[in-house]
Kinemage of the C-alpha trace (Angstrom):
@kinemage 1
@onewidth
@group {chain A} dominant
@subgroup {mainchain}
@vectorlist {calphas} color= white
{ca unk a 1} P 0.000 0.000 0.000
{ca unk a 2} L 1.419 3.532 -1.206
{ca unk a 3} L 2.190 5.998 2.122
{ca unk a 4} L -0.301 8.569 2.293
{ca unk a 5} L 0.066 11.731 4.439
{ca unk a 6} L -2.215 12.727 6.702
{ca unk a 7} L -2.449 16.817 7.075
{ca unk a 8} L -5.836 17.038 9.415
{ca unk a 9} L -6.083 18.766 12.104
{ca unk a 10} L -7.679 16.194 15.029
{ca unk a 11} L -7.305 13.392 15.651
{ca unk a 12} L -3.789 13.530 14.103
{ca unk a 13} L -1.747 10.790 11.954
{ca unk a 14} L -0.312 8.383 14.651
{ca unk a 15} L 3.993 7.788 13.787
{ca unk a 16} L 3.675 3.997 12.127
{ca unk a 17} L 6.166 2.859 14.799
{ca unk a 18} L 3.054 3.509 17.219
{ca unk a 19} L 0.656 2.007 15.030
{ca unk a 20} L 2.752 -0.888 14.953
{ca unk a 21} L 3.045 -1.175 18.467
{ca unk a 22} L -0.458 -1.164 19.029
{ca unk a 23} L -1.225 -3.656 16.523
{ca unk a 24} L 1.267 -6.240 17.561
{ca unk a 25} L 0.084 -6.049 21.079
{ca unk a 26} L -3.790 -5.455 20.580
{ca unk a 27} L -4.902 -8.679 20.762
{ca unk a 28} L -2.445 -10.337 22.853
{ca unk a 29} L -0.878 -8.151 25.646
{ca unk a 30} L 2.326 -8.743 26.648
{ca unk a 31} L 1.488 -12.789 26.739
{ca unk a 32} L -1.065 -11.730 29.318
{ca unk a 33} L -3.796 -13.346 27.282
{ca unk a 34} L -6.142 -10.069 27.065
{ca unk a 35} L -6.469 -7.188 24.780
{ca unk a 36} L -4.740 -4.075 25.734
{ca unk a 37} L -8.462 -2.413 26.348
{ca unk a 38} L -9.600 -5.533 28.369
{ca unk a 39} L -6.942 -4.638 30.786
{ca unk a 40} L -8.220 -4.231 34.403
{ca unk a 41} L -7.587 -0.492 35.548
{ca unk a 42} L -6.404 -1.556 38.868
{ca unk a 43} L -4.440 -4.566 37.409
{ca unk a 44} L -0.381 -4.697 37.373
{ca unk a 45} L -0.054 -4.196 33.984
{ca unk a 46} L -2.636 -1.472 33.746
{ca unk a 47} L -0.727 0.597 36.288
{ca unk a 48} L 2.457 0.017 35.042
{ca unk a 49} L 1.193 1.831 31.669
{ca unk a 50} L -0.290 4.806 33.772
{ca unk a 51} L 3.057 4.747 36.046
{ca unk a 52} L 5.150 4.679 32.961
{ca unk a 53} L 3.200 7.570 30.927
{ca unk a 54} L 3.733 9.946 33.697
{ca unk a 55} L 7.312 9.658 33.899
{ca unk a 56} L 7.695 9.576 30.544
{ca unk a 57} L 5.508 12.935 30.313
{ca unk a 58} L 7.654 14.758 33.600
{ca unk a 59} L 11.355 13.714 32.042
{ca unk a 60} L 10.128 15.045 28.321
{ca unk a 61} L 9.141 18.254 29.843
{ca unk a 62} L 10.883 18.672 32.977
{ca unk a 63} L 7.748 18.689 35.074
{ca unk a 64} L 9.634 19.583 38.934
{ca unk a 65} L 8.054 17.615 41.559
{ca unk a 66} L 5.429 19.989 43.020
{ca unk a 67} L 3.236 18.997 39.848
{ca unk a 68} L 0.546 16.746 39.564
{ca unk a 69} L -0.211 15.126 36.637
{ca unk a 70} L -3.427 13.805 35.984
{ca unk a 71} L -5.357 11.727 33.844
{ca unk a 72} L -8.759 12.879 32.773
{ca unk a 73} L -11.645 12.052 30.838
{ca unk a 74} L -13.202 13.744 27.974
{ca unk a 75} L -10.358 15.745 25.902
{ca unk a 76} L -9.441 19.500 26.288
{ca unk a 77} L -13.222 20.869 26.010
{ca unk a 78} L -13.836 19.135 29.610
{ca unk a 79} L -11.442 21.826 31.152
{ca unk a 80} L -13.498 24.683 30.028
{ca unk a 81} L -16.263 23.575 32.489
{ca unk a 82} L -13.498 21.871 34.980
{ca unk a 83} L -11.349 25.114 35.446
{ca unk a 84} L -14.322 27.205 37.177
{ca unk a 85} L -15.923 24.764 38.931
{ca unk a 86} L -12.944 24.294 40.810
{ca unk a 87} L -11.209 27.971 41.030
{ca unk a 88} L -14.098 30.308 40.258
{ca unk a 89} L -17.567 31.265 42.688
{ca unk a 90} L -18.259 34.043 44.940
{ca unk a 91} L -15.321 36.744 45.061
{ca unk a 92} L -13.395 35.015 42.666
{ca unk a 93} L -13.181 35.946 38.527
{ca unk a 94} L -11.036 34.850 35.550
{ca unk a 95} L -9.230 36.503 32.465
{ca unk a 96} L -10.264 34.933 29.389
{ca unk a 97} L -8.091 36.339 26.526
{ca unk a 98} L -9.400 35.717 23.632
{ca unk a 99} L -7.340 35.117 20.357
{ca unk a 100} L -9.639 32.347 18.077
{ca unk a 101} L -11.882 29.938 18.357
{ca unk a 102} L -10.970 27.695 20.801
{ca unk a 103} L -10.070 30.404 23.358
{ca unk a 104} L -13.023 31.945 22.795
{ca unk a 105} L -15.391 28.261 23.427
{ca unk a 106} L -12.983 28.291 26.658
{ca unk a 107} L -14.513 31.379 27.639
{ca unk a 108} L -18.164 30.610 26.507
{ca unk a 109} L -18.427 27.699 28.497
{ca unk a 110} L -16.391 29.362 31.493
{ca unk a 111} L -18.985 32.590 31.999
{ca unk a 112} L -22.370 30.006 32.056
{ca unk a 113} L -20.763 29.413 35.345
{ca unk a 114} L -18.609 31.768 37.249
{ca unk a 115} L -17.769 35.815 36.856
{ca unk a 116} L -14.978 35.958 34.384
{ca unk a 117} L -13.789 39.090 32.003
{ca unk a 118} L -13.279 38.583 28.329
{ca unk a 119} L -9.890 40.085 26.497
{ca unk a 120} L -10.312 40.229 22.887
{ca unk a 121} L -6.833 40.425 21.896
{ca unk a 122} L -7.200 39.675 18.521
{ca unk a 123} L -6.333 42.070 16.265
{ca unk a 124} L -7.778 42.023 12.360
{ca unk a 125} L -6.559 44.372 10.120
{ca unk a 126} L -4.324 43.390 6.507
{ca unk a 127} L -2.828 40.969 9.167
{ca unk a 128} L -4.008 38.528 12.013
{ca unk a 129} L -2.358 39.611 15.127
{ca unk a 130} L -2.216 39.399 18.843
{ca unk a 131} L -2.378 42.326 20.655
{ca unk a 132} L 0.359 43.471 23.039
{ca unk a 133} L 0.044 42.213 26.726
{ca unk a 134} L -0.022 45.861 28.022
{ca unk a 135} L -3.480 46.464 26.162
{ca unk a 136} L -5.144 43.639 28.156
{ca unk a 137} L -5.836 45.157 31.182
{ca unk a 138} L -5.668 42.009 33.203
{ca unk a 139} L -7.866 42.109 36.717
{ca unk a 140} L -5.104 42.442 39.730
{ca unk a 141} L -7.733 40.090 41.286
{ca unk a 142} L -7.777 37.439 38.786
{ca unk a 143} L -8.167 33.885 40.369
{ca unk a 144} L -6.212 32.431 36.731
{ca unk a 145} L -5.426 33.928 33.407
{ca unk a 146} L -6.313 31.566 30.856
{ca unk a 147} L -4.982 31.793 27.226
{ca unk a 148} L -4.696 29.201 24.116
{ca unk a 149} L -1.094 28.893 23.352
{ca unk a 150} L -1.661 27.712 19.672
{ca unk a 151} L -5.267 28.419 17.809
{ca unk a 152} L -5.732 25.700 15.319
{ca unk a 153} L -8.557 26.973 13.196
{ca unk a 154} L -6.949 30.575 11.917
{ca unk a 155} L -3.634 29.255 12.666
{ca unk a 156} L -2.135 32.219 15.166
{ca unk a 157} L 0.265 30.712 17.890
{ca unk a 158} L 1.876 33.208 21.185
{ca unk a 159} L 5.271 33.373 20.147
{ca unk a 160} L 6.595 33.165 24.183
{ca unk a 161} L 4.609 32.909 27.430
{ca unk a 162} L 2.633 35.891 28.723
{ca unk a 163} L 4.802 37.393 31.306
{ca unk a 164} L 2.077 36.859 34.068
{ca unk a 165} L 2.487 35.601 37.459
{ca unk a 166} L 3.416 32.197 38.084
{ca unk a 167} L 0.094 31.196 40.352
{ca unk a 168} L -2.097 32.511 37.809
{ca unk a 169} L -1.969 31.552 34.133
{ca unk a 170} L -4.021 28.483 32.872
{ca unk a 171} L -2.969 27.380 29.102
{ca unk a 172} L -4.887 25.128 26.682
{ca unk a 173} L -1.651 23.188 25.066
{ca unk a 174} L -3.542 20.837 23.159
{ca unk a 175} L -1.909 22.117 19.634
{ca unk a 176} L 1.818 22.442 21.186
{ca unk a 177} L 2.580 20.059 23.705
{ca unk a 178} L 5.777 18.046 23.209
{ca unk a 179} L 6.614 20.748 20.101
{ca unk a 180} L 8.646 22.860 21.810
{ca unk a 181} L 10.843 23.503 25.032
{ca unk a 182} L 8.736 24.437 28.291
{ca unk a 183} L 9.243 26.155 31.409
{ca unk a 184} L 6.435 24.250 32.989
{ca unk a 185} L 6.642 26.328 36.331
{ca unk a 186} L 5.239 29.667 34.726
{ca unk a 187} L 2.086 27.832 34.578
{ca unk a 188} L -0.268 27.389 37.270
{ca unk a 189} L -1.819 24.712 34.951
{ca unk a 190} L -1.599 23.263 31.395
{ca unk a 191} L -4.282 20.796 29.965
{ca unk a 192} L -4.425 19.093 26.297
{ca unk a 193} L -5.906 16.988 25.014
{ca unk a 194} L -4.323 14.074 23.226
{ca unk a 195} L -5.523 13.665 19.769
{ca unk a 196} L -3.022 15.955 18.429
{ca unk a 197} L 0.406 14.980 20.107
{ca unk a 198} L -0.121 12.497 22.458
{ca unk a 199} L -2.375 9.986 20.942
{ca unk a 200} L -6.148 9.327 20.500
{ca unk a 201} L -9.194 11.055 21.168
{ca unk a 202} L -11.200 11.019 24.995
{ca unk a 203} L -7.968 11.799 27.242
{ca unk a 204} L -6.960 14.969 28.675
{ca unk a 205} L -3.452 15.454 30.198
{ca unk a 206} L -3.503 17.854 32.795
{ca unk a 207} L -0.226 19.278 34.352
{ca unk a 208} L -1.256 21.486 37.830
{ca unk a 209} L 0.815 23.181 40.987
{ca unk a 210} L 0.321 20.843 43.575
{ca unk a 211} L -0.819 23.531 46.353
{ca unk a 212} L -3.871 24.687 43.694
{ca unk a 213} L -5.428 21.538 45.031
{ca unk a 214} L -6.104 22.915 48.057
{ca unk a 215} L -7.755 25.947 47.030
{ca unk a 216} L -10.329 24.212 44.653
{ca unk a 217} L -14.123 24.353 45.579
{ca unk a 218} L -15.505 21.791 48.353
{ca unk a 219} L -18.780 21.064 46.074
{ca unk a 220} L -17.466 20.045 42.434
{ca unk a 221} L -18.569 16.865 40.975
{ca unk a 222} L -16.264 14.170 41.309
{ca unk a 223} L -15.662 13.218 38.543
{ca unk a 224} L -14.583 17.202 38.039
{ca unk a 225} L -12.395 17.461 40.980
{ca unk a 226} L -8.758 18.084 40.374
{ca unk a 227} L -7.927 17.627 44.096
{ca unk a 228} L -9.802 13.843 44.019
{ca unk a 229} L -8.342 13.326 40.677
{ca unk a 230} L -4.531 13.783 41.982
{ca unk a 231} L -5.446 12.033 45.212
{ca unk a 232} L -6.938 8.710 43.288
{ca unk a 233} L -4.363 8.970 40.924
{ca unk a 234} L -6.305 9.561 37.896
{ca unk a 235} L -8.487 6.720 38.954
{ca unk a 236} L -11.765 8.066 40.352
{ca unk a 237} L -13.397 5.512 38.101
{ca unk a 238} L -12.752 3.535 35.311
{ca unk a 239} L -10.418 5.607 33.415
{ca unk a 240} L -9.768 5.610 29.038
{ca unk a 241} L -7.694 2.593 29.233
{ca unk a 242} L -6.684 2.253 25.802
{ca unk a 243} L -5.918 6.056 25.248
{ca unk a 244} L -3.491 5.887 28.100
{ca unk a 245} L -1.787 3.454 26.395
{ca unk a 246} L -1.678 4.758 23.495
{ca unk a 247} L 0.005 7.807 24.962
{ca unk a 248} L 2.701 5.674 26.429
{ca unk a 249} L 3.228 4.841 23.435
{ca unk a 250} L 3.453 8.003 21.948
{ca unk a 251} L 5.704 9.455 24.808
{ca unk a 252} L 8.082 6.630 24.193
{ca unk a 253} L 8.386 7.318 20.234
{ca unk a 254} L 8.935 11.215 21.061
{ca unk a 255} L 11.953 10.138 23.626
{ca unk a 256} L 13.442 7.841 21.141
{ca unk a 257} L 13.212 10.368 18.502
{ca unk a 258} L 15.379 12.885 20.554
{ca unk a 259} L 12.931 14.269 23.046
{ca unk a 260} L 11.353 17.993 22.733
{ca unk a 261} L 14.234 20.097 21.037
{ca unk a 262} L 14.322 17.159 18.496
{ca unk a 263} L 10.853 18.022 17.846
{ca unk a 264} L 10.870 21.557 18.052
{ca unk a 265} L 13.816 21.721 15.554
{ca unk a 266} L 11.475 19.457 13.059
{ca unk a 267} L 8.559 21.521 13.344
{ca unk a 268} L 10.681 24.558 12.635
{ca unk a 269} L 11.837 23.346 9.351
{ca unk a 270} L 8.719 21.803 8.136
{ca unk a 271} L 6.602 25.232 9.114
{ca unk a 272} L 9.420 27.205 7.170
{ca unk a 273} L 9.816 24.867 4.012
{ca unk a 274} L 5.620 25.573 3.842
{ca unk a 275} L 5.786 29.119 4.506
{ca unk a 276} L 8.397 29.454 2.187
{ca unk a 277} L 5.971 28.384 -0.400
{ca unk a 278} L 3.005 30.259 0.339
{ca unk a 279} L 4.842 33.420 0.332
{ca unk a 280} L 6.983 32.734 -2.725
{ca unk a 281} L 3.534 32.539 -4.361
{ca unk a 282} L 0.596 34.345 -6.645
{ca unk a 283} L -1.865 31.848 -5.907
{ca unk a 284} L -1.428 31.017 -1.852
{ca unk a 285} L -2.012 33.673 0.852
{ca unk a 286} L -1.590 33.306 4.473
{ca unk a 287} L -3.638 36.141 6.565
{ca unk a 288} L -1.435 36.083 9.728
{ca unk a 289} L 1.662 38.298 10.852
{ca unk a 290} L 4.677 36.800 10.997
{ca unk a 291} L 5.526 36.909 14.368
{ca unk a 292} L 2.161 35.177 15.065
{ca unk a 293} L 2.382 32.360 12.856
{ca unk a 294} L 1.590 29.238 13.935
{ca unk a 295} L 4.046 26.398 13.901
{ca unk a 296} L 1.606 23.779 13.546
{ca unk a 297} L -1.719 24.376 11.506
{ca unk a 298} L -0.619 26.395 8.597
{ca unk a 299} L -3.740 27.825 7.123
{ca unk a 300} L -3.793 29.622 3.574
{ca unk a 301} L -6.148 30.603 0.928
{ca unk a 302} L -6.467 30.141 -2.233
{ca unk a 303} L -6.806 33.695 -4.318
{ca unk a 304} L -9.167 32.112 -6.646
{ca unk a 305} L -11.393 30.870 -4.395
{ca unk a 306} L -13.328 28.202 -7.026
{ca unk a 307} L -9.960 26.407 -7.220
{ca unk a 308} L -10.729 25.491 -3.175
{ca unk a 309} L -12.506 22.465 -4.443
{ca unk a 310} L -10.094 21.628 -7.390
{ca unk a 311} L -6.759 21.424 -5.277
{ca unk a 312} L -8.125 19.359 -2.165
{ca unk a 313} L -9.982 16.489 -4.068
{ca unk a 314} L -6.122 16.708 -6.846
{ca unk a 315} L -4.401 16.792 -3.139
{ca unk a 316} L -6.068 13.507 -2.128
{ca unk a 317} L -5.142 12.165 -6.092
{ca unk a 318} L -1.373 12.812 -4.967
{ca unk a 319} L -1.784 11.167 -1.735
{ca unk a 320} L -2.367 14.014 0.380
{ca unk a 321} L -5.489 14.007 2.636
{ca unk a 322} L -7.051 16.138 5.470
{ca unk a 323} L -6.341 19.630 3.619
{ca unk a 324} L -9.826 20.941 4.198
{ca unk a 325} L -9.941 24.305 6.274
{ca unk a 326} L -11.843 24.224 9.349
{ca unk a 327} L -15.955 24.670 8.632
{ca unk a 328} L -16.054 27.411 10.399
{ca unk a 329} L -13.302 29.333 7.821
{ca unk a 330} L -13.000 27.041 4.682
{ca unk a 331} L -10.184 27.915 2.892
{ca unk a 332} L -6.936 25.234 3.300
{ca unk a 333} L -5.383 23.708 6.231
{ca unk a 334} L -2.052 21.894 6.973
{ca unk a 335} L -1.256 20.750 10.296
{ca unk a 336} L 2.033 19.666 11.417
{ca unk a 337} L 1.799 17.817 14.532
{ca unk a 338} L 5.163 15.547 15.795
{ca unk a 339} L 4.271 12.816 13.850
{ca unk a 340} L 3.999 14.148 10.047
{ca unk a 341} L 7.527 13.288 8.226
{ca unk a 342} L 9.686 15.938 6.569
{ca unk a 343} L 9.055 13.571 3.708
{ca unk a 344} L 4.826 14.622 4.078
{ca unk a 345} L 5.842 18.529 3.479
{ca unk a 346} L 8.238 18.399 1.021
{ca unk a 347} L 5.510 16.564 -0.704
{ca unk a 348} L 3.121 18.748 -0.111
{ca unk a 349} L 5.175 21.748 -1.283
{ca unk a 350} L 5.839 20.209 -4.428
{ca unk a 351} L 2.291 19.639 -4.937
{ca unk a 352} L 1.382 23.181 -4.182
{ca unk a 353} L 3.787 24.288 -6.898
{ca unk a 354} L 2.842 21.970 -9.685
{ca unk a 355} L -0.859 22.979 -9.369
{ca unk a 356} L -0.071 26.825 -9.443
{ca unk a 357} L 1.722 26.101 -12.821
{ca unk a 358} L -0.681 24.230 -13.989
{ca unk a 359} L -3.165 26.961 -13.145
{ca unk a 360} L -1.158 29.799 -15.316
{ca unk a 361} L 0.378 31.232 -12.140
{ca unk a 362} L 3.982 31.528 -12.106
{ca unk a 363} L 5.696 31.270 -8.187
{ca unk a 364} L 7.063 34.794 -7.374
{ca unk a 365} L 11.416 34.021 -6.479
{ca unk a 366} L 11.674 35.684 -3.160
């Protein structure tokens, strides 16, 4: 079967070493006679997957030891309700800064339950750009400051950490994670969910100060309570066996391939090679200022906009699938997650080249 490559934004292309892995052990764990998801969740083997995925997670991102890391069900989206029903009530608000659409569902979901203030900090004009920390006017009394590092749909990414105090700023990672270094103790906490980096859809990775827990409401369902969560492990019930796994497995293929600055140096040159491309270009546009470009979903138009159509379904023809912009924005969409090959955007590129020839547009040599 000829390699295809798989551009979409969520849930991601899996490395084939992973896939592999999976396979070979699906049926038949370990010689333990059961399937990897008929494992027991309080069984040896279960734990030693769980126990083995944390440590994997804290030496790939130097988590220090007054962490938690925990476990949780139901992706990223979960922590928009989780992160005020255990921080926010009476006397207590939020920042939400807005910069895209998932920021802005973060904050949606956030105000149908606690007193938060929206900052929209994103800034249209002939370029997409975020607007300058000092024009935020963050709350002095802000419980958390919560922010998407990397906004998948119009592709604008925080090129550093907001310089805000370290007990207070609460990042959705679920784009970034593992792609570049981390200073984990700026954070108060980071969530993602895994279907980008870190595996398969219905897990949620959640990275919190350890003395938070003690400042999280008494009345939160349990399910929803950080401070159980930590306590139990990550095993307040039956938790998504298989996705666990599969994120062991993921965290292992990232450490033999070099760790974080491995990756980060990969998703530089991809991201370059393709905006290399687009700009050298009559036909491609991308909307968003440079210093704002995101590293990992690379989203562009097409100046003739009937030719949307034409190039996805010719894309597919040359083995390149999951182009499609998001619904909400049309247009084109590349993502670049850890486990798309060099190989995937050189193809790509080369792709995007032939079919401006062939449409009578001749690349601009920048």
């Amino acid at each position: 079967m000829q390699e295809i490559f798989y551009f979409g934004a969520g849930p991601a292309a899996l490395p084939g070493p992973v896939l592999a892995k999976i396979r070979q052990e699906f049926l038949d764990y370990r010689g333990s006679g059961l399937s990897v998801v008929e494992l027991p969740h309080r069984g040896e083997a279960f734990l030693e997957i769980r126990d083995t995925a944390e440590a994997l997670l804290r030496e790939l991102l130097q988590v220090p030891d007054d962490y938690a890391v925990l476990f949780m069900h139901g992706g990223a989206t979960s922590q928009f309700s989780m992160l005020p029903l255990n921080f926010l009530g009476p006397g207590r608000l939020a920042d939400y800064v807005h910069t895209g659409h998932w920021s802005l569902k973060a904050s949606a979901e956030a105000k149908r339950l606690a007193d938060i203030r929206e900052i929209h900090a994103l800034r249209q004009g002939e370029s997409l750009r975020i607007a300058p920390q000092h024009e935020w006017s963050l709350s002095p009394n802000a419980t958390y400051v919560h922010y998407c590092d990397n906004e998948t749909v119009n592709g604008i990414a925080f090129p550093g950490v907001p310089d805000v105090h370290r007990g207070l700023l609460a990042c959705d990672m679920t784009s970034s994670i593992l792609m570049r270094p981390l200073e984990v103790d700026r954070f108060a906490i980071i969530y993602a969910g895994t279907q980008k980096n870190l595996g398969i859809a219905g897990l949620c990775v959640v990275i919190i100060r350890k003395d938070l827990l003690d400042a999280t409401n008494e009345r939160v369902p349990r399910l929803y309570d950080y401070r159980r969560c930590a306590r139990e492990r990550s095993l307040v019930n039956t938790p998504p066996v298989f996705a666990i796994y599969v994120l062991q497995g993921m965290l292992d293929w990232v450490k033999g391939q070099g760790g974080v600055h491995a990756m980060h140096e990969r998703s530089q040159r991809r991201s370059a090679l393709l905006y290399q491309a687009i700009d050298a270009s009559r036909l491609y546009t991308n909307r968003v200022a440079d210093e704002f470009r995101s590293k990992i979903n690379i989203p562009f138009e097409i100046q003739d906009a009937g030719l949307h159509e034409v190039f996805v379904r010719e894309a597919e023809q040359n083995r390149l699938f999951g182009l499609r912009g998001h619904s909400s924005t049309g247009g084109i969409r590349a993502s670049l997650y850890n486990a798309m090959p060099d190989a995937g955007v050189e193809h790509l590129v080369e792709f995007m080249c032939n079919f401006e020839a062939g449409f009578g547009a001749s690349p601009i040599k920048r």
